[in-house]
VEXNU-5671 format. One record per residue (C-alpha): residue number from 1; residue in one letter; y, z, x. Coordinates in steps of 0.05 Angstrom, whole numbers. Layout:
VEXNU-5671
<node seq="NUM" type="A" c2="Y" c3="Z" c1="X"/>
...
***
This chain:
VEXNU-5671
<node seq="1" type="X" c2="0" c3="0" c1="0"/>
<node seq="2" type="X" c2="67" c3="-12" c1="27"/>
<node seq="3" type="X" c2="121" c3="35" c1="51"/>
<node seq="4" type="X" c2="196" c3="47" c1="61"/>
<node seq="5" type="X" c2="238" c3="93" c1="90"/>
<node seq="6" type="X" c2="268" c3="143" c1="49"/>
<node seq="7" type="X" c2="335" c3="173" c1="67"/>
<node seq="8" type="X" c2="356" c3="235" c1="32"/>
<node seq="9" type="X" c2="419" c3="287" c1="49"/>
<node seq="10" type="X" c2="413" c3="347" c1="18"/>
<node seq="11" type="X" c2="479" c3="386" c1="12"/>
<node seq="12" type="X" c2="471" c3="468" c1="15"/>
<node seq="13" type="X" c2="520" c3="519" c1="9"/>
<node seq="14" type="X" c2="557" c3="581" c1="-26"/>
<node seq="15" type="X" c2="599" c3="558" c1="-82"/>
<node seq="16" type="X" c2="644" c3="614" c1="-107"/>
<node seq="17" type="X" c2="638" c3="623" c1="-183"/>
<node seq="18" type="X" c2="694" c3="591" c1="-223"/>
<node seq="19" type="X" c2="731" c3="560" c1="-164"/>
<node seq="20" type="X" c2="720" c3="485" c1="-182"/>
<node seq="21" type="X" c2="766" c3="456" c1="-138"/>
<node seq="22" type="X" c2="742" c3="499" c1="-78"/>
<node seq="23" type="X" c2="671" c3="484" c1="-86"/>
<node seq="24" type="X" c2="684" c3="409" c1="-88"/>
<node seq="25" type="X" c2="739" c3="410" c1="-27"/>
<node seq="26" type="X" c2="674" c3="447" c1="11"/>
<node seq="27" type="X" c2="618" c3="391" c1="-8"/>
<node seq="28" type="X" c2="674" c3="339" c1="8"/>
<node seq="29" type="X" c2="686" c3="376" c1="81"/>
<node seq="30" type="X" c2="609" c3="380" c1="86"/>
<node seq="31" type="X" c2="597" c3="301" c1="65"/>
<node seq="32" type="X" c2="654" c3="279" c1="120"/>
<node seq="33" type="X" c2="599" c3="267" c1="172"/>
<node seq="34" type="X" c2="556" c3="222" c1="125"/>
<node seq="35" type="X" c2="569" c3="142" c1="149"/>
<node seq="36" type="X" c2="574" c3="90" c1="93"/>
<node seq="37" type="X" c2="501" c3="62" c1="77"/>
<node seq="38" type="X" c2="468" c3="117" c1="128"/>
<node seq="39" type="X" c2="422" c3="145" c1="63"/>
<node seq="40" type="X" c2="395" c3="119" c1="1"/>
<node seq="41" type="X" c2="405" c3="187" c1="-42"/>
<node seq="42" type="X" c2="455" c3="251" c1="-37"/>
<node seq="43" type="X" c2="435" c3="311" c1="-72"/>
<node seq="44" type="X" c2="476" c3="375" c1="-97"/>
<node seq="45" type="X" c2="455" c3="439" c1="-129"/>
<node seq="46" type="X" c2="450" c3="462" c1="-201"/>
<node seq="47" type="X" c2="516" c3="475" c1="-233"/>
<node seq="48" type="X" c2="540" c3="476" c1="-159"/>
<node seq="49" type="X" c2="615" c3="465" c1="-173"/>
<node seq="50" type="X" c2="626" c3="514" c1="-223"/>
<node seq="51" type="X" c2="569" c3="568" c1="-197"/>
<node seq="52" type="X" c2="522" c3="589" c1="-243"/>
<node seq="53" type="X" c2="514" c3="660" c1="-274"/>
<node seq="54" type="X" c2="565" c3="661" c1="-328"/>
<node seq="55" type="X" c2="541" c3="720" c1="-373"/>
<node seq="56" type="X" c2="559" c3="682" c1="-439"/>
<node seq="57" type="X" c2="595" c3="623" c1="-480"/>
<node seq="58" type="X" c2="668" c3="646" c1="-476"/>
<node seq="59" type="X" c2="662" c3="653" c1="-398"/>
<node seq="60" type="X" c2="633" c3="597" c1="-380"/>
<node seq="61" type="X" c2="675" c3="549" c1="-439"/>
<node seq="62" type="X" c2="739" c3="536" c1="-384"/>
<node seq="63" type="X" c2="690" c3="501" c1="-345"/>
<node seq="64" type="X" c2="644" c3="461" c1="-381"/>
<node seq="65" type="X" c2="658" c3="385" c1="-367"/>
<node seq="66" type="X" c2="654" c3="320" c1="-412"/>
<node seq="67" type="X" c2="601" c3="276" c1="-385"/>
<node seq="68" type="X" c2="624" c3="215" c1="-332"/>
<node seq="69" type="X" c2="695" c3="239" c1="-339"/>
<node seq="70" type="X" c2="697" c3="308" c1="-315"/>
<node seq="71" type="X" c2="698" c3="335" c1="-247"/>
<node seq="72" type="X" c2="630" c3="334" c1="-220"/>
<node seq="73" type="X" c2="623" c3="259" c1="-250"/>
<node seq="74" type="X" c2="689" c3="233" c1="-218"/>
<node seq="75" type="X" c2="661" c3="270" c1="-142"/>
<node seq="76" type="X" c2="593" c3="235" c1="-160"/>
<node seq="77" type="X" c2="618" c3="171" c1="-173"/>
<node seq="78" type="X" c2="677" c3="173" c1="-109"/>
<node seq="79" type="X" c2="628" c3="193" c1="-50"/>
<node seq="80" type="X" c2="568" c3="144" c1="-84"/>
<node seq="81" type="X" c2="623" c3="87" c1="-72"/>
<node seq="82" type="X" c2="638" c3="110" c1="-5"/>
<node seq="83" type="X" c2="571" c3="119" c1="25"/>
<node seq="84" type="X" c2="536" c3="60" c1="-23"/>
<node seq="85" type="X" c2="475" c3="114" c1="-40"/>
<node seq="86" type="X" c2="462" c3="143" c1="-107"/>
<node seq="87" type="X" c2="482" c3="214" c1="-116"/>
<node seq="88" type="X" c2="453" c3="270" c1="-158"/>
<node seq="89" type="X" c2="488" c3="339" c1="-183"/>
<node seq="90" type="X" c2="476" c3="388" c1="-222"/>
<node seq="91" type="X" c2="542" c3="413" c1="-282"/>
<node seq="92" type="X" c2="551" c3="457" c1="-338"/>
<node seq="93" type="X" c2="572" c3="392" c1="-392"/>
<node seq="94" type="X" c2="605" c3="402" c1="-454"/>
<node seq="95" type="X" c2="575" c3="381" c1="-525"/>
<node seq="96" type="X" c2="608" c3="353" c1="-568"/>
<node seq="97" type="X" c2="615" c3="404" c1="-639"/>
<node seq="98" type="X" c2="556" c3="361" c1="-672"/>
<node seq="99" type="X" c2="511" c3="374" c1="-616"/>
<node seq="100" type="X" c2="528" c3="444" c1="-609"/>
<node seq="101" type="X" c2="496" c3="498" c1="-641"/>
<node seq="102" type="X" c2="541" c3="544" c1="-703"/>
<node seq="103" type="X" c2="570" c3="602" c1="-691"/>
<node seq="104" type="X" c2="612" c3="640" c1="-627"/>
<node seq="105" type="X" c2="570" c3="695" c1="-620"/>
<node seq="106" type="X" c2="554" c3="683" c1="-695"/>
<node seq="107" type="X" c2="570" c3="750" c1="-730"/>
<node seq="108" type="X" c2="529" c3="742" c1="-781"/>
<node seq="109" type="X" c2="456" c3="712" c1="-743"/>
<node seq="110" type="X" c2="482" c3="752" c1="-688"/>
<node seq="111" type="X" c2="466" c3="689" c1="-639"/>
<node seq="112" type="X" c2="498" c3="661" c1="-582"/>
<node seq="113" type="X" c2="550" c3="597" c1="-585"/>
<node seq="114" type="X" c2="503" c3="539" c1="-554"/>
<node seq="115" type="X" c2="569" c3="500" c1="-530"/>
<node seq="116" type="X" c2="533" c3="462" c1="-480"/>
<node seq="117" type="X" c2="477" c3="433" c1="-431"/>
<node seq="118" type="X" c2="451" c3="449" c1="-361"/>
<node seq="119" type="X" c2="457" c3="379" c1="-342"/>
<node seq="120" type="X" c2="455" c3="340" c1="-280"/>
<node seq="121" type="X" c2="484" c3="257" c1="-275"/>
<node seq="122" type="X" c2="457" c3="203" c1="-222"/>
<node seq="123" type="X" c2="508" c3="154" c1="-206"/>
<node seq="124" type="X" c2="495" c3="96" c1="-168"/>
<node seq="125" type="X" c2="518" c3="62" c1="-98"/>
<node seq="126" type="X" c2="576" c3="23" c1="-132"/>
<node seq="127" type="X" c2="603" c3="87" c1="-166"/>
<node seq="128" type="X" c2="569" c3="67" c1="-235"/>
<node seq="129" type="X" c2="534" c3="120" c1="-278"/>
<node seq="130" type="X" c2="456" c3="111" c1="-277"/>
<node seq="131" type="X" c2="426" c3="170" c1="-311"/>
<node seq="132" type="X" c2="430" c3="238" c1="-343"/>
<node seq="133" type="X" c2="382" c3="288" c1="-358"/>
<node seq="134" type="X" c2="389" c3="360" c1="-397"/>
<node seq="135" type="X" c2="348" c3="425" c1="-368"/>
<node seq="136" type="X" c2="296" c3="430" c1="-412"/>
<node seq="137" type="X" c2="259" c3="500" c1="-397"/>
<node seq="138" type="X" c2="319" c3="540" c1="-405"/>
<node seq="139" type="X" c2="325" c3="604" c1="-355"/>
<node seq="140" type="X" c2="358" c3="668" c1="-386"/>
<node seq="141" type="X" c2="427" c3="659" c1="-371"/>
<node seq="142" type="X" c2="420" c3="588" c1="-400"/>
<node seq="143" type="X" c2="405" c3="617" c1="-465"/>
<node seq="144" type="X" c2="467" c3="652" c1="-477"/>
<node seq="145" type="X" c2="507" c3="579" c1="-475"/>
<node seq="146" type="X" c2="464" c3="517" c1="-469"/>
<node seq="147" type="X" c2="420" c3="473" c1="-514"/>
<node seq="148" type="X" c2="357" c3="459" c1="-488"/>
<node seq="149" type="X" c2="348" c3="384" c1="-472"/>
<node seq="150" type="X" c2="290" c3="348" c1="-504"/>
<node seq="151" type="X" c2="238" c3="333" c1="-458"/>
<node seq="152" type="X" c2="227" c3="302" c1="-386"/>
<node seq="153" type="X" c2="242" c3="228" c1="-366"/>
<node seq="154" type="X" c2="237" c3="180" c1="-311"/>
<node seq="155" type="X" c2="283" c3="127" c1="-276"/>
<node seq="156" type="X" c2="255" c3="65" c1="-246"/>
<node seq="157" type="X" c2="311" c3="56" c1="-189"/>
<node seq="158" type="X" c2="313" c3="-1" c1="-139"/>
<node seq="159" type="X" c2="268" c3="12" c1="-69"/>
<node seq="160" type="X" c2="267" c3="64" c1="-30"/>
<node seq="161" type="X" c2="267" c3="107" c1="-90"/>
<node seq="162" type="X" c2="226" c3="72" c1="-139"/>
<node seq="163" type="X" c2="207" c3="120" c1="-206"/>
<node seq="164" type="X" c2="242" c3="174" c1="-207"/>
<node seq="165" type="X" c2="247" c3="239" c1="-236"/>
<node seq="166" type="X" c2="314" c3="287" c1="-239"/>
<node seq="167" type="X" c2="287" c3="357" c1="-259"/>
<node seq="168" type="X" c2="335" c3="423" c1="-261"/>
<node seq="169" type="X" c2="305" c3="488" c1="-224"/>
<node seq="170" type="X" c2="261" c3="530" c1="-280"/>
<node seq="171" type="X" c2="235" c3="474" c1="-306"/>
<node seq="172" type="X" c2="183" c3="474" c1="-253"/>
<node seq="173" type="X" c2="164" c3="542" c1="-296"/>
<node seq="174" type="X" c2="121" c3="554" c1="-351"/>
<node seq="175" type="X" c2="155" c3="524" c1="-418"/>
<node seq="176" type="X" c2="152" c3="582" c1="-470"/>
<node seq="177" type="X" c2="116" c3="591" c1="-517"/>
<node seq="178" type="X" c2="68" c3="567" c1="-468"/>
<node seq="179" type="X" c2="43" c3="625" c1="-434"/>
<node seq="180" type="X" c2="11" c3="636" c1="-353"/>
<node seq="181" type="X" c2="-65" c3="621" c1="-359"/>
<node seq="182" type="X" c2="-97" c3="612" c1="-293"/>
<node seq="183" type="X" c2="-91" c3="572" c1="-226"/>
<node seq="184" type="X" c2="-134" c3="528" c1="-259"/>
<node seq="185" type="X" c2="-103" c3="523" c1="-328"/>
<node seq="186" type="X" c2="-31" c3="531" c1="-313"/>
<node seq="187" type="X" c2="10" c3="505" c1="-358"/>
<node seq="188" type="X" c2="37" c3="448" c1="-303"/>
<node seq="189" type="X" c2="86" c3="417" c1="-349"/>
<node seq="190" type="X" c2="126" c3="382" c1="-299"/>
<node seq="191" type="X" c2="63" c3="358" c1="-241"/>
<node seq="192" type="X" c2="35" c3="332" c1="-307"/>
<node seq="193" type="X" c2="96" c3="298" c1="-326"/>
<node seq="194" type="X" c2="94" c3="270" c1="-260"/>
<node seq="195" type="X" c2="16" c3="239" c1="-255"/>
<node seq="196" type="X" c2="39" c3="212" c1="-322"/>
<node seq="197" type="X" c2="98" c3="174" c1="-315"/>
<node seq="198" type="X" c2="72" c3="145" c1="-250"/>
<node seq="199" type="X" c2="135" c3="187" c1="-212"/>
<node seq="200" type="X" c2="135" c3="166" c1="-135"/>
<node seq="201" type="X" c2="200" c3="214" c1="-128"/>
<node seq="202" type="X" c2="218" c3="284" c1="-156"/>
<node seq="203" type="X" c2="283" c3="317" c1="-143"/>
<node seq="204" type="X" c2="302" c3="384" c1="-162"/>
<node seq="205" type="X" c2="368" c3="409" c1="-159"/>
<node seq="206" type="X" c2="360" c3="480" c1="-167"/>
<node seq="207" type="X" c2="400" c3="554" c1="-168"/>
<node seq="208" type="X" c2="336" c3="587" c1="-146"/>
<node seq="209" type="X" c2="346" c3="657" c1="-141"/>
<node seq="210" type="X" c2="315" c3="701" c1="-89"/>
<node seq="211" type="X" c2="250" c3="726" c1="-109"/>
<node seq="212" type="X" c2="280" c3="801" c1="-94"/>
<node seq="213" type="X" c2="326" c3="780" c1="-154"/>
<node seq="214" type="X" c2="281" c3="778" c1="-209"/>
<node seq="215" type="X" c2="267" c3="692" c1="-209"/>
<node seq="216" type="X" c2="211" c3="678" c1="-254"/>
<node seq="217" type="X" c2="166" c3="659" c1="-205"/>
<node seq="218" type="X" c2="166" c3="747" c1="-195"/>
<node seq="219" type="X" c2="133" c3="745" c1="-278"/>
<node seq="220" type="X" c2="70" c3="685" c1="-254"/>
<node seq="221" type="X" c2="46" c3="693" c1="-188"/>
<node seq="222" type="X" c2="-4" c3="640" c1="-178"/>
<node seq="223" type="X" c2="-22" c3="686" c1="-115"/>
<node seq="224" type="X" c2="-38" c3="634" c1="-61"/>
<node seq="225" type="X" c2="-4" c3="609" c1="1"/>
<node seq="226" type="X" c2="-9" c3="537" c1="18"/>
<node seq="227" type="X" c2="53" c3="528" c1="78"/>
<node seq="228" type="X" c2="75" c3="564" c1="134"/>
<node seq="229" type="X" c2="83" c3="640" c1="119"/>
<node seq="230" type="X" c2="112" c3="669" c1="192"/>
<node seq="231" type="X" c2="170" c3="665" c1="218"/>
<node seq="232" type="X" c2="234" c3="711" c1="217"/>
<node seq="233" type="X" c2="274" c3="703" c1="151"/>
<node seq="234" type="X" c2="317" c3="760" c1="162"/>
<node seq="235" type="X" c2="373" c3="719" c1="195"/>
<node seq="236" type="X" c2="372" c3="673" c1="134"/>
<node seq="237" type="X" c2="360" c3="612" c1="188"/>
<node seq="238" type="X" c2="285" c3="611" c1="166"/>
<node seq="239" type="X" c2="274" c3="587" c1="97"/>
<node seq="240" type="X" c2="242" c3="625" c1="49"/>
<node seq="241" type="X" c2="170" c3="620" c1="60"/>
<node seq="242" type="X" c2="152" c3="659" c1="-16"/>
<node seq="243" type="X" c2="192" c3="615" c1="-45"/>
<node seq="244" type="X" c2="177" c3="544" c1="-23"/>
<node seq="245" type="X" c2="104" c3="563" c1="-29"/>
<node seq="246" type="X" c2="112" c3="579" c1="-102"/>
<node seq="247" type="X" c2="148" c3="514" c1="-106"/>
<node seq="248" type="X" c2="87" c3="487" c1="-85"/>
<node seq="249" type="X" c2="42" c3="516" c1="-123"/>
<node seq="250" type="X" c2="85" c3="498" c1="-190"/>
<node seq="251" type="X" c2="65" c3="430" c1="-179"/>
<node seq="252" type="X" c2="-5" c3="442" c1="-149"/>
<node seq="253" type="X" c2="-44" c3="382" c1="-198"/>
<node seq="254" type="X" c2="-8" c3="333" c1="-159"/>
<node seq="255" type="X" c2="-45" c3="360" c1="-93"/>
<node seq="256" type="X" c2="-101" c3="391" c1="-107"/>
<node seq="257" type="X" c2="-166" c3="374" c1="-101"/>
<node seq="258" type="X" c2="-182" c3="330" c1="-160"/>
<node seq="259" type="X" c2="-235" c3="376" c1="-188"/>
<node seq="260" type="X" c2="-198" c3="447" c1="-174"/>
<node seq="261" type="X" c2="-149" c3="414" c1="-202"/>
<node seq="262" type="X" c2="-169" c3="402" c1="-273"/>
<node seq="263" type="X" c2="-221" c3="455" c1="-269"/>
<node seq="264" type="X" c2="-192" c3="480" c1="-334"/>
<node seq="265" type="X" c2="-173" c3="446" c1="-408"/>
<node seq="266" type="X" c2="-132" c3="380" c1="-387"/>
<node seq="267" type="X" c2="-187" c3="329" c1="-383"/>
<node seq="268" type="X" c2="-142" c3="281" c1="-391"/>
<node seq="269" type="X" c2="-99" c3="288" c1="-331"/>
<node seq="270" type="X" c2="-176" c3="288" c1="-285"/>
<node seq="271" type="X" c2="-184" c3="228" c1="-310"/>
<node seq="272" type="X" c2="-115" c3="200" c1="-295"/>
<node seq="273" type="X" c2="-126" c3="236" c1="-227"/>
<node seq="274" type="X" c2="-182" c3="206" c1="-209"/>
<node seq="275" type="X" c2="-155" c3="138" c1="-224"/>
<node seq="276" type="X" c2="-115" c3="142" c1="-164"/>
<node seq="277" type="X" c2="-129" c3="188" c1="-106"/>
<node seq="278" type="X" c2="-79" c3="155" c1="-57"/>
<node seq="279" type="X" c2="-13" c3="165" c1="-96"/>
<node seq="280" type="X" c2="34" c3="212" c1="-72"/>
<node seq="281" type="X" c2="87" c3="242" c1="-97"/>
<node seq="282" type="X" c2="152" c3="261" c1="-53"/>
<node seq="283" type="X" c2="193" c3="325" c1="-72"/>
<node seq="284" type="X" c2="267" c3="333" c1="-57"/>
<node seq="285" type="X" c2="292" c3="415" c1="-73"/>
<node seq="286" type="X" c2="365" c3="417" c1="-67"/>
<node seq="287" type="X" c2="387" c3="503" c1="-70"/>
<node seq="288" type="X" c2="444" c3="537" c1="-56"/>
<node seq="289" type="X" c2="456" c3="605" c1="-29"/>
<node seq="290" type="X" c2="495" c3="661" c1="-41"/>
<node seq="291" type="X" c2="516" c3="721" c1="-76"/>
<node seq="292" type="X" c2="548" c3="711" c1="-154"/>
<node seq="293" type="X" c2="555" c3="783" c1="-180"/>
<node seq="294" type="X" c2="503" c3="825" c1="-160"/>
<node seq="295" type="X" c2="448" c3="756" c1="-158"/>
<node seq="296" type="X" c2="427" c3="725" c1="-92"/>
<node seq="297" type="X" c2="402" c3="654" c1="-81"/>
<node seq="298" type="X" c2="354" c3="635" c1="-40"/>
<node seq="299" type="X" c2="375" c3="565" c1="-7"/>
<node seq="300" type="X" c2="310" c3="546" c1="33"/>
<node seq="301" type="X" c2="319" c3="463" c1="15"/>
<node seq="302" type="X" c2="266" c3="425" c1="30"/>
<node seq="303" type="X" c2="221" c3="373" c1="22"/>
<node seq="304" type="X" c2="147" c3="363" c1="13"/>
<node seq="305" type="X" c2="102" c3="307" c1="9"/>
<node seq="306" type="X" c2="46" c3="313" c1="-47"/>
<node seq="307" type="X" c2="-17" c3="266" c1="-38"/>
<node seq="308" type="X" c2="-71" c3="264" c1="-104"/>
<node seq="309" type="X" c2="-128" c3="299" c1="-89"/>
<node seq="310" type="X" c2="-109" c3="326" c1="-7"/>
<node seq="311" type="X" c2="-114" c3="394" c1="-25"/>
<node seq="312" type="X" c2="-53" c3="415" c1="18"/>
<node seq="313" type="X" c2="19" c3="404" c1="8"/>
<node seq="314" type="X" c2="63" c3="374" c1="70"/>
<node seq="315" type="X" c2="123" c3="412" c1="91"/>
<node seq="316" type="X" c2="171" c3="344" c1="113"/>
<node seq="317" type="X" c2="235" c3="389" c1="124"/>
<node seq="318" type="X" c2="269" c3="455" c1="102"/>
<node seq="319" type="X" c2="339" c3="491" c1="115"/>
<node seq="320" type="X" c2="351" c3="565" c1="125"/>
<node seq="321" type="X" c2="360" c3="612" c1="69"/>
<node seq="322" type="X" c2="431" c3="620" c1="82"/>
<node seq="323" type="X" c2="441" c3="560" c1="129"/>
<node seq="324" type="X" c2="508" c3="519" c1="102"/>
<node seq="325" type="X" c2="510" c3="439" c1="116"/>
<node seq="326" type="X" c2="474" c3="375" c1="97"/>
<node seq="327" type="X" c2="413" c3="360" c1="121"/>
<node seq="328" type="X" c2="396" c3="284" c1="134"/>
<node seq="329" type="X" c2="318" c3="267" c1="121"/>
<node seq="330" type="X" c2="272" c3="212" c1="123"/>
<node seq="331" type="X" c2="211" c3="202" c1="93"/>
<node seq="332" type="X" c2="164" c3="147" c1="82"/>
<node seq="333" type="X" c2="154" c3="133" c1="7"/>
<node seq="334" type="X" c2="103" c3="74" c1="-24"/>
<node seq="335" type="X" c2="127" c3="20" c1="-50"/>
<node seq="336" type="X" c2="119" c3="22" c1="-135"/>
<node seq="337" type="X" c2="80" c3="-36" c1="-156"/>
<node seq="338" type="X" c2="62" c3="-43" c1="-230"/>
***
């Protein structure tokens, strides 16, 4: 099968919550080294311009942005020009009132104002918007503002990237009411989603928490190790070796062995697995760091390389927990062919 090489930048750092304009001045200081056509995709945080742990509607309403016109959108769409890449980022975006759920802290259901979307937007390397996608598995400060989005989906971009998928942090968790089963059962919502849709590249653009901080990944402990676990983390220049392992381990049918894999109640995704042991699936996990209240974040970017039925995930590349910059990778990815 054929090959290209895959050139990714991954952009981590400590946005300060609220300050818009600072966070975007920093990712523009950071992006200053990047030469014009020197990568194929640029990749930003969750919510990385506004920050993310805004305890409900009302506090978080001043920054909510309209989609393809708001801030995040017009930084997306300048710096794609520039460099001629596509360019992924995570925002907080505004609904419009038909979209949004009733009520502002609805006195009489007593529920929260859903005035928005956990959204990222992919713009393209002539500055054109490509795609959008709404977090779907909603983590707990979600719930007090955003709408769920409806589902997973996949983009079938131009080479290097091929079919890609644009997922937002917890939903590489369990989606409730789905419940924890087993190593063998899961639920795998989003590895399945992958095998499915034929996905060659996954990027996450997360605002992982440290697992100290009470991420969910502290309620489902698959409990095994499949990367690098040594190494001193306590200058924040290692990554996070408990937390890109769960990563892992989120989206272990794409790896595993075909038959550990499906050892459980999805026949249907052993037999798509065993269609095709030599697909592999590459994994982009764009974090930030920091401190927003009394909440850490974990940084500890990376990305892994996922082959059907090895057994093992690769470690490609990884930053620090609290290392600041953008990191330039390269990767070989297989060609799609239908």
């Amino acid at each position: 099968m054929a090959s290209s090489n895959l050139r990714v930048a991954v952009v981590q750092f400590a946005p300060k919550i609220g300050e818009v304009q600072a966070n975007i001045a920093k990712a523009r200081e950071l992006c200053k080294g990047l030469a014009p056509e020197s990568i194929d995709l640029l990749c930003l945080p969750e919510m990385i311009f506004s920050g993310y742990m805004f305890p409900n509607a009302t506090s978080i309403s001043p920054y909510l942005e309209h989609p393809r016109t708001g801030p995040t959108s017009a930084f997306c769409a300048e710096i794609a020009r520039h460099l001629h890449c596509y360019v992924a980022a995570g925002y907080p975006e505004r609904l419009e009132p038909q979209i949004s759920s009733p009520g502002a802290e609805d006195s009489a259901t007593n529920r929260p104002q859903l005035i928005g979307a956990n959204s990222a937007v992919l713009y393209g390397p002539t500055g054109e918007h490509v795609g959008a996608y709404r977090k779907t598995n909603l983590f707990e400060t979600d719930l007090t503002w955003a709408a769920a989005g409806i589902g997973f989906s996949t983009l079938h971009l131009p080479p290097p990237l091929g079919p890609t998928t644009i997922a937002i942090c917890n939903d590489l968790n369990v989606q409730k009411p789905a419940v924890w089963e087993s190593l063998a059962d899961g639920p795998y919502e989003l590895a399945q989603h992958c095998i499915r849709s034929g996905t060659r590249l996954l990027v996450l653009l997360n605002a992982w928490l440290h697992p100290d901080q009470g991420e969910p990944n502290q309620d489902n402990k698959p409990g095994r190790n499949d990367l690098k676990t040594d190494g001193n983390e306590s200058d924040g220049l290692e990554p996070n070796w408990q937390v890109i392992n769960y990563w892992a381990t989120r989206l272990r049918p794409v790896w595993a062995n075909v038959e550990e894999a499906w050892t459980g109640k999805d026949q249907k995704g052993r037999s798509e697995a065993n269609q095709d042991h030599s697909k592999e699936l590459l994994v982009v996990l764009c974090n930030r760091f920091g401190n927003e209240g009394e909440k850490a974040f974990a940084g500890s970017s990376a990305m892994l390389s996922m082959h059907r039925g090895s057994g093992r995930p690769r470690l490609l590349h990884a930053m620090g927990e609290r290392e600041e910059g953008v990191s330039v990778w390269t990767a070989k990815i297989e060609s799609h062919t239908a």
